[in-house]
Rosetta silent file (secondary structure, phi, psi, omega in degrees, C-alpha in Angstrom):
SEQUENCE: XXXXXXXXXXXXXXXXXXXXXXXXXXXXXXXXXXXXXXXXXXXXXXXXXXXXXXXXXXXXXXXXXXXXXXXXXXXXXXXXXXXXXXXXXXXXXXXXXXXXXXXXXXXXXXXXXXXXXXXXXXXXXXXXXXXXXXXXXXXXXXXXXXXXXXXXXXXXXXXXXXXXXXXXXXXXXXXXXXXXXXXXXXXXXXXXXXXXXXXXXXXXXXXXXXXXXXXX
SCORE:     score description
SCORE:     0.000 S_00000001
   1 L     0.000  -29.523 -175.886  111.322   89.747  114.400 S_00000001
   2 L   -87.123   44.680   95.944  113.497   89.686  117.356 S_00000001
   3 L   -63.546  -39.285 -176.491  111.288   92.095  119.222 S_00000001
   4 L   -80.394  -29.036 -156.626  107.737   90.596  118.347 S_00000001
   5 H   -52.177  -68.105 -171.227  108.828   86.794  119.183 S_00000001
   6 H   -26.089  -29.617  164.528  108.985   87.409  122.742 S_00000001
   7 H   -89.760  -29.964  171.903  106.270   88.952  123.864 S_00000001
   8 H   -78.002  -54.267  143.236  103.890   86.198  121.919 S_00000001
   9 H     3.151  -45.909  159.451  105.905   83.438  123.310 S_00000001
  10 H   -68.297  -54.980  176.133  104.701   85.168  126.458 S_00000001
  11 H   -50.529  -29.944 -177.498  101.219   85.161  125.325 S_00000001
  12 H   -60.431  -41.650 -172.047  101.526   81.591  124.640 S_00000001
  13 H   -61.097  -59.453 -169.281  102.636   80.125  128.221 S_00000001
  14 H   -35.375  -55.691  158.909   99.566   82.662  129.520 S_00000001
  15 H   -15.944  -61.195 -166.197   97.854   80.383  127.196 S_00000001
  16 L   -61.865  -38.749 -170.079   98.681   77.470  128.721 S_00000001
  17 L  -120.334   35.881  161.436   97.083   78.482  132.453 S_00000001
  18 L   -72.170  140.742  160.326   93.683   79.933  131.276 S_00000001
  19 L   -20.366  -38.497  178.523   91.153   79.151  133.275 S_00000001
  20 L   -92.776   -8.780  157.266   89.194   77.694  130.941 S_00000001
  21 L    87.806   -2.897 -162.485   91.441   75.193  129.613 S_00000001
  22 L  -100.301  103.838  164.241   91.089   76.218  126.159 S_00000001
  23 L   -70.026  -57.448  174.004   95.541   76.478  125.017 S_00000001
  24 L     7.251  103.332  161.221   95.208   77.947  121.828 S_00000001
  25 L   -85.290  122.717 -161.168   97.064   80.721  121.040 S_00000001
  26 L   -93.012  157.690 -175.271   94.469   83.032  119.442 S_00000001
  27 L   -49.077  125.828 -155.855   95.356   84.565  116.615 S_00000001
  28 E  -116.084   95.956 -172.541   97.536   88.103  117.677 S_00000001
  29 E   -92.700  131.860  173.946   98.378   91.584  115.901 S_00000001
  30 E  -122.695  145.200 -173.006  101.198   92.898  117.275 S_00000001
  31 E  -120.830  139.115  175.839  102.333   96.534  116.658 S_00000001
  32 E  -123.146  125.488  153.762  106.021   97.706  116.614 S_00000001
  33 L  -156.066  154.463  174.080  106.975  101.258  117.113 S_00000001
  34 L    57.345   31.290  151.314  109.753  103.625  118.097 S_00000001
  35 L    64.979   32.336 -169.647  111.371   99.935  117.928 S_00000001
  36 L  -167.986  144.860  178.611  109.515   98.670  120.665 S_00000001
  37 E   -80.589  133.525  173.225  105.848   96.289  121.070 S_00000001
  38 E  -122.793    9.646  155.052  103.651   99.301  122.349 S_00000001
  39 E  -179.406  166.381  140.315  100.246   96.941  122.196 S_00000001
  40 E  -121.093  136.905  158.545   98.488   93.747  120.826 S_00000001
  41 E  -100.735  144.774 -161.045   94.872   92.550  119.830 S_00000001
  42 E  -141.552   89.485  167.775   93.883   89.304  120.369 S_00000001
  43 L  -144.342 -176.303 -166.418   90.869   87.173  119.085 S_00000001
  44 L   -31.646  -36.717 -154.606   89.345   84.002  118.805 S_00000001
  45 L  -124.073  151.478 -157.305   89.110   84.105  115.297 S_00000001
  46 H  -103.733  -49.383  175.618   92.065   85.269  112.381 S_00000001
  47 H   -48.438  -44.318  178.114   89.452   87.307  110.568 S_00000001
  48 H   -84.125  -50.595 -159.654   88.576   89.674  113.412 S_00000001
  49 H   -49.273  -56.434  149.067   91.865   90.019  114.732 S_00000001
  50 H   -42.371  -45.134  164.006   92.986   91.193  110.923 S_00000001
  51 H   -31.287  -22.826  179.460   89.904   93.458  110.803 S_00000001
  52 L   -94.729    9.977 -168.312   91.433   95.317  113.360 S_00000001
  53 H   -85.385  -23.117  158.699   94.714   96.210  111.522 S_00000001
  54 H   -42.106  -66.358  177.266   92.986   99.309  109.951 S_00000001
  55 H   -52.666  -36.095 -174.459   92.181  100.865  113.511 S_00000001
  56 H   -53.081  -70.853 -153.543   95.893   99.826  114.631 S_00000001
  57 H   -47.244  -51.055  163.284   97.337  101.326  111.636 S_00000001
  58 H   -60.872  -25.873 -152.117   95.453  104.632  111.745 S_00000001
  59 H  -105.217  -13.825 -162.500   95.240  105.119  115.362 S_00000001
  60 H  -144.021    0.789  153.284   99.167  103.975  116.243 S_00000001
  61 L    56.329   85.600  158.040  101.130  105.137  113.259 S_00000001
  62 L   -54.298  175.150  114.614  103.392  100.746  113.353 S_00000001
  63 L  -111.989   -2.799  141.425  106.403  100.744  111.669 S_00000001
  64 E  -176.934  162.209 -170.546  105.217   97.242  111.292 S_00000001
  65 E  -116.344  151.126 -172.416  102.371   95.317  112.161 S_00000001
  66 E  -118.520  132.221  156.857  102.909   91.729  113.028 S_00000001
  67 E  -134.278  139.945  178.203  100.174   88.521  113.211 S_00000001
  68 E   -96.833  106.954 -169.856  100.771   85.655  115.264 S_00000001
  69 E  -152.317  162.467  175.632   98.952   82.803  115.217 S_00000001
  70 E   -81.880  163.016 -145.744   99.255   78.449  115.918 S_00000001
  71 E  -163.612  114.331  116.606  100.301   76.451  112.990 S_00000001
  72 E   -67.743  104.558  170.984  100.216   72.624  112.672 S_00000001
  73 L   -55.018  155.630  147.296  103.102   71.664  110.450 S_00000001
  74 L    -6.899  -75.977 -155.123  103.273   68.628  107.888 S_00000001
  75 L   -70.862  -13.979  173.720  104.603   66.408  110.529 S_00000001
  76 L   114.576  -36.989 -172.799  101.763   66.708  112.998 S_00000001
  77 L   -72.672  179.792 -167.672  104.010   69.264  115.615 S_00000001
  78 E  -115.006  139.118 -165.980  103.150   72.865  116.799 S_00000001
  79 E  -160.638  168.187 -168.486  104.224   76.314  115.766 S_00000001
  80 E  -137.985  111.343 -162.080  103.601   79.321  115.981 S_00000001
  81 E  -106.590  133.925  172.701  103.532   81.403  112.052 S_00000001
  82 E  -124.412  134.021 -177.690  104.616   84.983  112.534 S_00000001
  83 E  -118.493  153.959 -163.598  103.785   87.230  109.276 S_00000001
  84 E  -149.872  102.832  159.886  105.270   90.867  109.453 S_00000001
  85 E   -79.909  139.033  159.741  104.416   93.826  107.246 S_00000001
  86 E  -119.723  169.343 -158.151  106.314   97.157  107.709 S_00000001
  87 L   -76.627   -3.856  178.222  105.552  100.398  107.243 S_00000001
  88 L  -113.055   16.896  171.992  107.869  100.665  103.902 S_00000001
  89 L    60.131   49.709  164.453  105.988   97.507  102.761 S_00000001
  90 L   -97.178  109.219  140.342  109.110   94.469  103.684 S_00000001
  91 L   -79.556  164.233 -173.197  106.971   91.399  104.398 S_00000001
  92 E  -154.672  159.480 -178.699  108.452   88.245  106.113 S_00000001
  93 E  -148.620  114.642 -176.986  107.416   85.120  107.257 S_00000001
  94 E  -146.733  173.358 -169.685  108.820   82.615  109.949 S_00000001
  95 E  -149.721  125.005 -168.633  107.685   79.973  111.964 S_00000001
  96 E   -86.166  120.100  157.368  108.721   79.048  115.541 S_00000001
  97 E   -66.175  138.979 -179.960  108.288   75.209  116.654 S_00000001
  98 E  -162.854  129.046  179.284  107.243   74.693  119.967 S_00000001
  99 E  -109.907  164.482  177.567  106.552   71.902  122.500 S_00000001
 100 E   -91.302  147.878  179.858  104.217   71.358  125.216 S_00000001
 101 E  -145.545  107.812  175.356  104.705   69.880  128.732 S_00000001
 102 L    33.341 -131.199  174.080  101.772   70.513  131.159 S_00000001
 103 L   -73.142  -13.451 -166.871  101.959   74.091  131.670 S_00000001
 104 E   -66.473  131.916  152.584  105.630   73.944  130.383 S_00000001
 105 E  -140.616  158.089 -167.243  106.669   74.956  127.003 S_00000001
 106 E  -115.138   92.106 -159.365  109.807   74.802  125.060 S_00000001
 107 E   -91.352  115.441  169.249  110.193   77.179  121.881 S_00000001
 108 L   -37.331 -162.375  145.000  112.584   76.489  119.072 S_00000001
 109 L   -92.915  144.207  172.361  113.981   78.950  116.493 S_00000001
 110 L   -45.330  106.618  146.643  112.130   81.412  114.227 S_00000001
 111 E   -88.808  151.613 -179.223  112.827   80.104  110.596 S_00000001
 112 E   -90.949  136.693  173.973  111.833   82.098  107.691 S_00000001
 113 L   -85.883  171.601  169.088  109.359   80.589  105.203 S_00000001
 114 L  -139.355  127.000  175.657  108.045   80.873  102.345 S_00000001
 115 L  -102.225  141.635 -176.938  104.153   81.744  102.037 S_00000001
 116 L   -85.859   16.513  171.649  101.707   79.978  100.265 S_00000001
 117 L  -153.268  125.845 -168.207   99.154   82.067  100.684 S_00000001
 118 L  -113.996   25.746  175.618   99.792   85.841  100.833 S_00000001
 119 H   -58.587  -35.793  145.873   96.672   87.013  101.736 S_00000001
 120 H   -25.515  -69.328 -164.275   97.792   88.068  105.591 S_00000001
 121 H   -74.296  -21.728  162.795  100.445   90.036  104.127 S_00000001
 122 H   -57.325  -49.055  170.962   98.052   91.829  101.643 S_00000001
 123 H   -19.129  -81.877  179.042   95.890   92.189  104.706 S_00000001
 124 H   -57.472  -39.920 -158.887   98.658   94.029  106.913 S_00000001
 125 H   -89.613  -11.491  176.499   99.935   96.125  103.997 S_00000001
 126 L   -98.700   12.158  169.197   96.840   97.758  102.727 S_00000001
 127 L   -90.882  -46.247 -152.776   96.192   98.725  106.788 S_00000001
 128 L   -92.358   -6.016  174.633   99.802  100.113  106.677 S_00000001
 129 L   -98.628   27.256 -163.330   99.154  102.245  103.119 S_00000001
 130 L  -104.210  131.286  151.301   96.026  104.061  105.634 S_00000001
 131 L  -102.866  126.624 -172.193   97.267  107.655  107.244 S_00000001
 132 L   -54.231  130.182  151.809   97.936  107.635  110.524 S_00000001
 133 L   -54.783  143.679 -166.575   96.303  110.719  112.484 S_00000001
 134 L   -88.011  117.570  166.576   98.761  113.319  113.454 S_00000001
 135 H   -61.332  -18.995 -171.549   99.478  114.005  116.862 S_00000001
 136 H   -83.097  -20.202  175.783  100.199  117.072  116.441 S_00000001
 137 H   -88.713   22.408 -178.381   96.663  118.265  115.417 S_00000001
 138 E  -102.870  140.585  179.414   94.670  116.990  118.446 S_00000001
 139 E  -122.164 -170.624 -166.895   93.490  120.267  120.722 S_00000001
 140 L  -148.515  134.744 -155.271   91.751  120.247  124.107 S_00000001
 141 L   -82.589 -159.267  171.308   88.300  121.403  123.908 S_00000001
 142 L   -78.637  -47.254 -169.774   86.841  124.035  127.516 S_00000001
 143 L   -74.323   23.228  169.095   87.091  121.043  129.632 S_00000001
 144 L    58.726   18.815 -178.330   90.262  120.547  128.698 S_00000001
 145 L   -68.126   59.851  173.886   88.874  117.395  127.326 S_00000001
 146 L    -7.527  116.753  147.622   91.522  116.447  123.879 S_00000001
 147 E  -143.048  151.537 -155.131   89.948  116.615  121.069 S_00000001
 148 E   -76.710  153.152 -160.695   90.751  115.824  117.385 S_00000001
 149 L   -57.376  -19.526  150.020   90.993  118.696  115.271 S_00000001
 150 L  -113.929   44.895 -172.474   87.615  118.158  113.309 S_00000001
 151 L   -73.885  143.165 -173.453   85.692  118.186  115.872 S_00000001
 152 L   -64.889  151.814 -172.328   82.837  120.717  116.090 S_00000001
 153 L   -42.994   33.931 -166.391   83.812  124.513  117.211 S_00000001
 154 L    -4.558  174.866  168.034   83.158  125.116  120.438 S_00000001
 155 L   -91.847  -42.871 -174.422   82.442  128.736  121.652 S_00000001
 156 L   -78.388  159.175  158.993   85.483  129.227  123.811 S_00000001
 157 L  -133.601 -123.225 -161.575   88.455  128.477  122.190 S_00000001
 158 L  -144.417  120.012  170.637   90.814  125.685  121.857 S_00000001
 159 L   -73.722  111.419  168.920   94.433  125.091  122.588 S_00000001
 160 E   -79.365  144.140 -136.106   96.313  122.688  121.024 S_00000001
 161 L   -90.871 -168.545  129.747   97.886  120.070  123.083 S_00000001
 162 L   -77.140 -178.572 -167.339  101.345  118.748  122.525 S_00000001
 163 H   -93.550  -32.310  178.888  102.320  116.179  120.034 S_00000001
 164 H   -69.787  -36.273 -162.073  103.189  113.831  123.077 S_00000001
 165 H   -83.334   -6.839  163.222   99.913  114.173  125.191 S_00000001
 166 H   -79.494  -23.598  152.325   98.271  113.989  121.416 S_00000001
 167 H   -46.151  -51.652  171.390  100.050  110.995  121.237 S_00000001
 168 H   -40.223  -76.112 -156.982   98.300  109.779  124.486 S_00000001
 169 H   -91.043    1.138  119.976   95.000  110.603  123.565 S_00000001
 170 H   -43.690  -80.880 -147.909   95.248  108.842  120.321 S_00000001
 171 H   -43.442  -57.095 -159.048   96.789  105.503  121.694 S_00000001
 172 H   -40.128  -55.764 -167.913   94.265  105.969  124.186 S_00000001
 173 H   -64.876  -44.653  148.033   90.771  106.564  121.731 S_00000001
 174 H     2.918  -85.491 -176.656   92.647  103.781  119.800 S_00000001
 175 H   -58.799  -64.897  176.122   92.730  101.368  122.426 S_00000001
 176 H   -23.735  -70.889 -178.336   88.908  101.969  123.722 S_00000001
 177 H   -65.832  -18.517  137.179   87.631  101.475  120.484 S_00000001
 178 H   -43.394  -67.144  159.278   89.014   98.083  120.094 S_00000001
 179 H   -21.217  -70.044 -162.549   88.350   97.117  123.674 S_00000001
 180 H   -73.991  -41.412  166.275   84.512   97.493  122.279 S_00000001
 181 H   -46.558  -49.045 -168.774   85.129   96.164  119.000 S_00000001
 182 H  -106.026  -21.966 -174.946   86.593   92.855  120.368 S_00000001
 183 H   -60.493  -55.219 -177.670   85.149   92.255  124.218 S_00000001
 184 L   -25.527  -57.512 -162.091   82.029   90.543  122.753 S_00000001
 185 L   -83.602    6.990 -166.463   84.089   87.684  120.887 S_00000001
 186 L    49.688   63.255  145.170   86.710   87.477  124.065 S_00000001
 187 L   -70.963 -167.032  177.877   89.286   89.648  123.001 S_00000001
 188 L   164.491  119.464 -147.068   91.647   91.292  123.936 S_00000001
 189 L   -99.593   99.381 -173.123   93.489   94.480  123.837 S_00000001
 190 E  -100.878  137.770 -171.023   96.889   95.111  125.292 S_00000001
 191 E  -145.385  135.177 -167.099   99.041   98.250  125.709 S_00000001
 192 E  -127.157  107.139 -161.835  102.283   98.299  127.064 S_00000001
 193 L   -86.106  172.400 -159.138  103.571  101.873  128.056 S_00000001
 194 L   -93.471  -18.738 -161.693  107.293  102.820  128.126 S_00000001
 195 L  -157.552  152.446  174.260  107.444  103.792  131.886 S_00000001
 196 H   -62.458  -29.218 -130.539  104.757  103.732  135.316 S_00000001
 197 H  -119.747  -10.890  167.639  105.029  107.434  134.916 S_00000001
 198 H   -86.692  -46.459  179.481  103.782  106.986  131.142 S_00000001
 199 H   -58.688  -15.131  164.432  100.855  104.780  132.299 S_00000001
 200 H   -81.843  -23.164  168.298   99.594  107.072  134.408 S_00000001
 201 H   -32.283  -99.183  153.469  100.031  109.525  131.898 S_00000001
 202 H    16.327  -63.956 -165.995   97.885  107.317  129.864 S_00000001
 203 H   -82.221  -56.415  158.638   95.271  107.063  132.048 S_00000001
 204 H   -37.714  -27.605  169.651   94.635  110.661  132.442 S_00000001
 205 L  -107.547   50.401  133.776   94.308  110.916  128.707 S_00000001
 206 L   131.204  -40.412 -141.798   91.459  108.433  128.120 S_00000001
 207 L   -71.531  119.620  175.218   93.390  105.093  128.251 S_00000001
 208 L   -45.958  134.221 -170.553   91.054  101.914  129.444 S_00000001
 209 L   -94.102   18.517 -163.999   93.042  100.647  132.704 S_00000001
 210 L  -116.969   -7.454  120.102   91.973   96.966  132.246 S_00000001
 211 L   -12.201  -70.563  160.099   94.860   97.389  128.821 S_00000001
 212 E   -51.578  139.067  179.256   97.693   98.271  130.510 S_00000001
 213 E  -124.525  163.635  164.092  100.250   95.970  130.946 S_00000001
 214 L   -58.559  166.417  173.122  103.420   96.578  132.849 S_00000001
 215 L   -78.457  133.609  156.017  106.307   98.137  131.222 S_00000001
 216 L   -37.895    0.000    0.000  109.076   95.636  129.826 S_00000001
């Protein structure tokens, strides 16, 4: 938990100075791996943003997937409900308080809950029983073009990549196909690469540049 709050907390202020005036934090899947947020999807609506926890799950191998979303509590204040699946099936549930000022806001602590409705966490955990494609079985076609391993034969033939730049060109085919899945409804698809010298990486394998975020 102490890895996802931080970055939606970020998403929240951004909230705060959209253009459009609309605060809302929209409902968020956040992916944790290798112990680190490596991307989020983001949309208007809590159904598509869970719809996309299949594609996550296959395409980015979590060790847990996280959704984020605003809460009104009992009392009338603002929160933020974080639900967390992991990849060994532990769910959790906590919920952050938070006030508003203009653009300013001021976030409490995560407490853990108890949920009354576990449908979220069913959600995330049947995405997370899905198998992830294997990096190691992506090859690079005659253009040197990556491609996954049941792809049709070519005539020349094909050299398999490494398991990192097969990493790549997953996250990357990953990321795209969300970006299309979600731009209609004003999504949004985020990827946050470990280093500048991985995002360029990235980009060379596939990866939509309007995604990338800076490295933490």
């Amino acid at each position: 938990m102490a890895l996802i709050v931080p970055p939606v907390n970020d998403l929240k202020r951004r909230s705060l100075a959209r253009p459009d005036h609309e605060t809302t934090l929209f409902p968020t899947l956040v992916v944790l791996r290798d112990d680190r947020v490596v991307a989020a999807v983001t949309t208007p609506r809590l159904e598509a943003t869970l719809s996309c926890a299949a594609t996550v799950a296959v395409g980015m191998a979590p060790q847990m997937l996280a959704l984020a979303a605003q809460v009104t509590l009992p009392d009338g204040s603002d929160a933020i409900a974080y639900t967390t699946m992991t990849d060994d099936h532990r769910a959790a549930l906590a919920v952050q308080p938070y006030s508003t000022e203009g653009e300013d806001v001021a976030f409490g602590t995560p407490e853990r809950g108890d949920p009354e409705d576990r449908s979220i966490m069913d959600q995330l955990a049947a995405a997370l029983n899905l198998a992830p494609l294997d990096p190691t079985t992506v090859a690079a076609g005659p253009a040197q073009e990556p491609q996954p391993d049941d792809a049709p034969p070519s005539q020349s033939s094909r050299e398999r990549i490494s398991p990192e730049r097969g990493r790549m060109v997953i996250d990357s085919g990953t990321c795209a196909s969300l970006q299309r899945s979600v731009a209609g409804i004003g999504g949004t698809v985020l990827f946050v690469p470990a280093s500048q010298d991985h995002a360029r990486a990235l980009l060379d394998h596939g990866m939509p540049t309007q995604v990338l975020v800076a490295p933490r």
